[in-house]
C-alpha positions in Angstrom: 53.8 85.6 88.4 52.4 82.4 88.1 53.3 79.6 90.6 54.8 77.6 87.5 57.2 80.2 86.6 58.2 80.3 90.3 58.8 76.8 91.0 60.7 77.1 87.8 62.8 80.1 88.6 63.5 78.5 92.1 65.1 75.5 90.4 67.3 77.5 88.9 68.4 79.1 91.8 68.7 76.3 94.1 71.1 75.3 90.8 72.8 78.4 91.5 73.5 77.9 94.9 74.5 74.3 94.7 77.3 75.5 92.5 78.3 78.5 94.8 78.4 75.5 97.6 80.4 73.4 95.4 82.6 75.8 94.0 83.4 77.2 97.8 84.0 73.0 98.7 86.5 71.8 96.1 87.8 75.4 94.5 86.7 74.8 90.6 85.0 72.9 87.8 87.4 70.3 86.6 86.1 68.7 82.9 89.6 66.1 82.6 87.2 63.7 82.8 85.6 63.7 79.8 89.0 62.9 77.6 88.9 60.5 75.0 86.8 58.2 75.1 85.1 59.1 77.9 83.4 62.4 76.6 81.9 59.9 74.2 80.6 57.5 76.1 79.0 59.7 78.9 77.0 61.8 75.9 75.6 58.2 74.2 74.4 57.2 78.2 73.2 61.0 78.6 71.1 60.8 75.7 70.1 57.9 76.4 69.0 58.7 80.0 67.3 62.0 78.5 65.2 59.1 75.9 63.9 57.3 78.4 63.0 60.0 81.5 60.9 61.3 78.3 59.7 57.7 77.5 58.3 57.7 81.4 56.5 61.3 81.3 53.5 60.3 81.2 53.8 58.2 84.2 56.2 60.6 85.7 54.8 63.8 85.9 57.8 65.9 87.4 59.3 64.8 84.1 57.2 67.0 81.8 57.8 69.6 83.9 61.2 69.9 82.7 61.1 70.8 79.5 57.1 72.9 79.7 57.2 76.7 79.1 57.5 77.4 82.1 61.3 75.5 82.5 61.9 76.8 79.0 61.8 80.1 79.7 63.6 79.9 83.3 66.0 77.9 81.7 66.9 80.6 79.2 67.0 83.7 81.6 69.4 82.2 84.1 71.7 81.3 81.2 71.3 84.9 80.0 71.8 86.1 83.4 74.7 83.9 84.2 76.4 85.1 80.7 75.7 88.6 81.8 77.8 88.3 84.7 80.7 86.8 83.0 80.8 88.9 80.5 81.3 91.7 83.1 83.8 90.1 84.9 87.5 90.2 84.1 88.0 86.2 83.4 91.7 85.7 84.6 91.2 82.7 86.8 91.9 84.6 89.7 90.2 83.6 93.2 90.6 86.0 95.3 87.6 88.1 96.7 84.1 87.4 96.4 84.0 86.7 92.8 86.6 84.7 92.5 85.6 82.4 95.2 82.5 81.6 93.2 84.0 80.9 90.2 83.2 84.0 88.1 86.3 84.9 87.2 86.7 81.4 85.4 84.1 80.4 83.5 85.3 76.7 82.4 85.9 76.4 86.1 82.4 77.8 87.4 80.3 75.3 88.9 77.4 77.6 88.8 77.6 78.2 85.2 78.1 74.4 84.5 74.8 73.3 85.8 73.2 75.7 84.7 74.3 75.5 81.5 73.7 71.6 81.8 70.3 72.3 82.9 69.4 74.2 80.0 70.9 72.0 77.9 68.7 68.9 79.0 65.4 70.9 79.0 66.2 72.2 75.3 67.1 68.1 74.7 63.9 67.3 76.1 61.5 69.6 74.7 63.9 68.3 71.2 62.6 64.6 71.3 59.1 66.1 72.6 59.3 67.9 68.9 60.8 64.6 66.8 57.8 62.7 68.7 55.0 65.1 67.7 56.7 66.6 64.2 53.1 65.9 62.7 51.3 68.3 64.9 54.3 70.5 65.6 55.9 73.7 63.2 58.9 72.1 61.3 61.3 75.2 61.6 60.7 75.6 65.4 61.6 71.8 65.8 64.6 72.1 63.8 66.4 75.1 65.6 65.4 73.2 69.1 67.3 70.6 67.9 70.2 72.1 66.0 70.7 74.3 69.3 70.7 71.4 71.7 73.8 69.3 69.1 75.7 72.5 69.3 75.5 72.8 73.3 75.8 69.0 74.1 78.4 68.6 72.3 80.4 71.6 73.9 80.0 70.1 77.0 81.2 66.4 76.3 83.9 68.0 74.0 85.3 69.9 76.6 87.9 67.6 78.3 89.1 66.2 74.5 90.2 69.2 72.7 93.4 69.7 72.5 94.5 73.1 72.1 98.7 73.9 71.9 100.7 76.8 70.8 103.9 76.5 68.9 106.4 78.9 67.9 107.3 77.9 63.7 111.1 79.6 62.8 111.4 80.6 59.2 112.7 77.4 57.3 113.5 75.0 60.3 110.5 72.4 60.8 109.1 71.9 64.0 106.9 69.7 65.9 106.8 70.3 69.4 104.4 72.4 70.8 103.8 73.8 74.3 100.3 73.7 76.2 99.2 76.8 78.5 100.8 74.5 81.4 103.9 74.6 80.2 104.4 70.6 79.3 105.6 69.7 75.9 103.2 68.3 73.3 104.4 66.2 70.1 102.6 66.6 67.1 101.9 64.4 64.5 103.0 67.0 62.0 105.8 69.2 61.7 105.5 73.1 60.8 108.0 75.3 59.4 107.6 78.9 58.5 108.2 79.5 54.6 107.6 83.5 54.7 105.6 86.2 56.7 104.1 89.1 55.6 102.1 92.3 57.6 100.4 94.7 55.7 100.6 98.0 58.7 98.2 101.0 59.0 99.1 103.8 58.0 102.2 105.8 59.5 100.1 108.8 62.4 101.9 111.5 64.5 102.4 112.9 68.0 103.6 115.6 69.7 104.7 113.9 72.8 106.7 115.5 76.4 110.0 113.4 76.3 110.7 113.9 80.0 107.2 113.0 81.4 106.6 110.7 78.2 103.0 111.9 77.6 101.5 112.7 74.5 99.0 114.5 72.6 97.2 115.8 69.4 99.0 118.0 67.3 96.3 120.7 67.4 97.3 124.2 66.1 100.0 122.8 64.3 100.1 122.4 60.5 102.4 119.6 59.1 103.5 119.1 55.8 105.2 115.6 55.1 108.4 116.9 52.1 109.5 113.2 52.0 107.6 109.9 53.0 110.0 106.5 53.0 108.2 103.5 53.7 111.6 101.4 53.8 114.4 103.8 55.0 117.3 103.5 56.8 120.3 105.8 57.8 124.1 105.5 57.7 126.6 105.5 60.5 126.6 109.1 62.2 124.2 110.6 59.9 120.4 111.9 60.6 119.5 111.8 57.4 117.3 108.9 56.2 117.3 107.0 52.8 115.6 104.6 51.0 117.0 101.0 52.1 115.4 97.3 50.9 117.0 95.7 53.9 116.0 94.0 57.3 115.1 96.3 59.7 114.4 99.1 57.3 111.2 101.6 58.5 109.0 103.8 57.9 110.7 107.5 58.0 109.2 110.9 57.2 110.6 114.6 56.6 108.1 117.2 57.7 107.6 120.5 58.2 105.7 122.0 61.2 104.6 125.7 61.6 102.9 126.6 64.5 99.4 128.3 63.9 99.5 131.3 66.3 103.0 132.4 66.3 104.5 131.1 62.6 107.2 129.3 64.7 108.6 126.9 62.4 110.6 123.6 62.6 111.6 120.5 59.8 113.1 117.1 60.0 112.9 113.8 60.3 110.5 111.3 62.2 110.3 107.6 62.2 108.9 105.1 64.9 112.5 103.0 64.7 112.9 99.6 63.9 114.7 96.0 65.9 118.0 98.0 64.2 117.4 101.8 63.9 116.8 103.8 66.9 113.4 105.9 66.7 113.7 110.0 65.2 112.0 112.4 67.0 111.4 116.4 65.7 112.1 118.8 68.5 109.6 121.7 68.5 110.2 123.3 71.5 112.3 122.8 74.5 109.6 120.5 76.3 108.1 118.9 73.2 108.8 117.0 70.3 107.2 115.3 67.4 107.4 111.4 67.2 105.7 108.5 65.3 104.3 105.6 67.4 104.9 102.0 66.2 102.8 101.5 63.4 99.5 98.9 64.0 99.2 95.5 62.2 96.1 95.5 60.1 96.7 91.8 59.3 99.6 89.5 59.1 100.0 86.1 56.9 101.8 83.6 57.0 103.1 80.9 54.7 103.8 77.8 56.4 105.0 74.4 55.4 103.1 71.3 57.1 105.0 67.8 56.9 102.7 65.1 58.2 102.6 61.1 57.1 101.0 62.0 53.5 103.6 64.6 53.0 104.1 68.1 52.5 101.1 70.8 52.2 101.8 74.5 51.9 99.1 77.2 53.9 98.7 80.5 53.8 97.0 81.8 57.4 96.0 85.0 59.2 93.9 85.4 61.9 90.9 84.0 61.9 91.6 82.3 58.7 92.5 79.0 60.2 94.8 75.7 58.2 92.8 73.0 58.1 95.4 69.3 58.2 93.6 66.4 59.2 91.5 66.6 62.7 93.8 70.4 63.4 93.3 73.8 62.6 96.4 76.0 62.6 95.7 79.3 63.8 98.1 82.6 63.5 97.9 84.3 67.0 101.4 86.2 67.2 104.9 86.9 66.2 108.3 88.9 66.9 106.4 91.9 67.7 110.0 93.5 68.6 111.2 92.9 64.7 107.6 93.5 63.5 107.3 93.2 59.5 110.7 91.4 59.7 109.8 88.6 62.0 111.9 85.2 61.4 109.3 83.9 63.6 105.4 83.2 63.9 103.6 82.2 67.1 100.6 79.2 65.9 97.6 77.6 67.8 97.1 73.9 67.3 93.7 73.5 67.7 92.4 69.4 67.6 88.9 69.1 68.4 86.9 65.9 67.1 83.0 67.1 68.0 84.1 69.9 65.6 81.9 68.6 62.5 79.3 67.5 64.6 79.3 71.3 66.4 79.8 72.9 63.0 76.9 70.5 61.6 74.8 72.2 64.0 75.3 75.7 63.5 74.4 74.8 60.0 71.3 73.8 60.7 70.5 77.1 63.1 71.3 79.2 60.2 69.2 77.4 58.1 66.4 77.1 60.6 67.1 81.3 61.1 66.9 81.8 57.5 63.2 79.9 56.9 62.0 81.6 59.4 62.9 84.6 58.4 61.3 83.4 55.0 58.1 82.1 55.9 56.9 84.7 59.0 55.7 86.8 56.6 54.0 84.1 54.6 52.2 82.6 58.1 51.2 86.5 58.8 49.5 86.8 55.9 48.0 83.6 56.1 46.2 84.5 59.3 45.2 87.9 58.4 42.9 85.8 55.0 41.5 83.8 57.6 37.7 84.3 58.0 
């Protein structure tokens, strides 16, 4: 390996360590600082500072260093590396042992990650203005994703102390407008939410043959089952077993099957449901040690219709997950609800999300996909170019 990319990876490392030494000194990475407006003005001085270091290259020579192929490339390997070993560590904040003391089980919280991450962040800023300064001599596309990739990362840092992020727990027709943050303090917000109506669309109804007493289960191999009656919304009476079709709260899925046992014909029928918040799960005994049941049945998606009440008035959303409301500078996120009521929850569970870099971060992803996609478009075209060359 070249001395360069020694030096270079040796930066990185001495980075490394400096944030190990930190983290060990004052126990975590603490971004309050950059609230409102602070995050703002520390990113117009940053970019300002990165301006003029690049404005005194050529007189300052460690300078260009910091953003040649050799820091590049460095650069980018210990943020893959460091990404690496978060991602196979179990991030639950927790400091106890060796990785914990370092930080890696907190990644907002790692000083190692954070100036490393700001490291790479100024060298791709750098090697940015190197591209606006020489855009007549340098590939357009190139130039474009260096820059698009640095908005998107600088302004995750600054943006870090200001975004606001709250859940809130919206009951069905009563407005509310205080929301909790993962501390536990109370947050107003300049909005109220009320749930109009929730919907959850299930997967479909499976089976088990399960050991009551040890409460394992297991595949129903070498049994065939027959389903004689399938009641998505049943219910049964006082003192009966028998199920029927019910449109009421707390109605459930119920079946009436039939199960004969491959080897010896042994046969047995009834009825099997997973239970509801009102009626008690059904079981088919088989044997004296096993029995048929039906798990809860999974969410495939969930909805909700919520009313928001803010200053202009009233606005009606629909959300699921990752189908975000969009009122003002918040997004309203569906993360949960009465998981014990399921279908008939009187309840949803909502992220607040306020973040105001979000146009300029979402600005710059733009702007990587359309750098990805012209490149994708014109390699091709520059191949073929070069192969026509005498």
């Amino acid at each position: 390996m070249k001395w360069g990319y020694k030096r270079a990876f040796v930066r990185c490392a001495l980075l490394f360590l400096a944030g190990a030494a930190l983290q060990l000194i004052t126990g975590g990475l603490d971004n309050s600082f950059l609230r409102h407006p602070w995050g703002l003005i520390i990113s117009i001085n940053y970019l300002y500072l990165l301006i003029l270091a690049y404005a005194k290259s050529d007189s300052w020579t460690w300078v260009r260093k910091l953003y040649d192929r050799h820091a590049m490339t460095s650069s980018l390997a210990a943020m893959v590396v460091m990404c690496i070993i978060f991602g196979l560590t179990a991030q639950n904040g927790s400091t106890e042992g060796i990785a914990g003391a370092l930080g890696f089980r907190n990644m907002k919280a790692s000083w190692s990650f954070g100036l490393i991450f700001f490291y790479f962040t100024s060298v791709l800023g750098l090697r940015a203005i190197d591209d606006i300064r020489n855009w007549r001599s340098r590939r357009l596309i190139p130039s474009l994703s260096h820059a698009a990739v640095f908005l998107v990362l600088a302004a995750g840092i600054f943006s870090a102390g200001e975004k606001t992020r709250v859940r809130i727990k919206a009951p069905l027709g009563h407005p509310v407008h205080t929301a909790m943050k993962a501390t536990g303090e109370e947050y107003r917000l300049p909005f109220a939410i009320s749930l109009k109506s929730f919907d959850i669309k299930e997967y479909p109804a499976q089976l088990y043959m399960i050991d009551p007493s040890k409460g394992s289960s297991e595949s129903l191999e070498g049994w065939d089952i027959k389903v004689l009656k399938n009641l998505e919304m049943a219910g049964r009476l006082k003192d009966s077993t028998d199920y029927i079709p019910m449109e009421h709260v707390g109605a459930t899925t119920a079946m009436y099957i039939e199960a004969i046992h491959q080897a010896t014909g042994r046969k047995a029928e009834g009825w099997v449901s997973c239970g509801s918040h009102i009626f008690p799960p059904a079981m088919l005994q088989i044997s004296e040690t096993e029995a048929i049941a039906m798990p809860q049945r999974e969410p495939e998606h969930y909805l909700s219709e919520i009313l928001v009440t803010d200053e202009k008035g009233d606005h009606i959303y629909n959300i699921k997950v990752n189908k975000p409301a969009k009122t003002g500078a918040w997004r309203i996120y569906q993360v949960g609800y009465d998981k014990e009521r399921g279908k008939w929850s009187t309840y949803s569970i909502l992220e607040c999300v306020k973040d105001g870099w979000y146009p300029l971060i979402r600005t710059g992803l733009w702007l990587i996909l359309a750098s990805g996609v012209a490149m994708a478009l014109t390699a091709g075209r520059s191949r073929r170019k070069k192969e026509v060359q005498p």
